[in-house]
C-alpha positions, 0 to 999 in steps of 0.5 A, spaced: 848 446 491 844 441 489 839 438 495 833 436 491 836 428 490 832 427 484 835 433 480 841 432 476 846 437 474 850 436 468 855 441 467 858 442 459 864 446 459 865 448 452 872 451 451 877 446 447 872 442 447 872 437 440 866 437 439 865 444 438 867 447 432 865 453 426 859 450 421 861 450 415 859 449 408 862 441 408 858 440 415 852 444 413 851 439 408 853 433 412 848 436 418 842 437 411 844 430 409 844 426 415 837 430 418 834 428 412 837 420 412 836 421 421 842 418 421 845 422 428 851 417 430 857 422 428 860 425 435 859 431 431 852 431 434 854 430 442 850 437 444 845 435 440 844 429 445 845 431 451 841 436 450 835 432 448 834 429 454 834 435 458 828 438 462 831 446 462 838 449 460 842 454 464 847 458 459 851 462 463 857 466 457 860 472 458 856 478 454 860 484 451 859 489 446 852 487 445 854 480 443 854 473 446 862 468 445 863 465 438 863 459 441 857 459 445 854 461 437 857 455 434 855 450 440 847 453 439 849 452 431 850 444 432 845 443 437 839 446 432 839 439 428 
């Protein structure tokens, strides 16, 4: 429960969100291209946006096997522009 009024809490569920998706050989080079011109207004950059402006990140995924969900791989993949 969130007392502190100055505190804001943005919940981003990453399941069937289409933002998400595996980086590839064609991303990975659009991603290298687009980092070297500074152009980041694709929606392919949405994490990467939210997360700028936070001030602390809370991860809560399931850990099985020694390893963390795919999903969770692909949003920290898309988030490291």
């Amino acid at each position: 429960m969130n007392n502190n009024r100055d505190i804001e809490i943005d919940t981003i569920y990453l399941n069937n969100n289409p933002y998400l998706m595996p980086l590839n050989d064609c991303l990975l080079a659009k991603r290298d291209s687009d980092c070297y011109n500074k152009r980041f207004d694709d929606d392919y950059y949405f994490f990467a946006k939210k997360l700028k402006s936070c001030d602390a990140l809370v991860i809560a995924a399931p850990f099985y096997n020694l390893c963390f969900p795919t999903i969770l791989k692909c949003f920290i993949e898309q988030t490291l522009v």
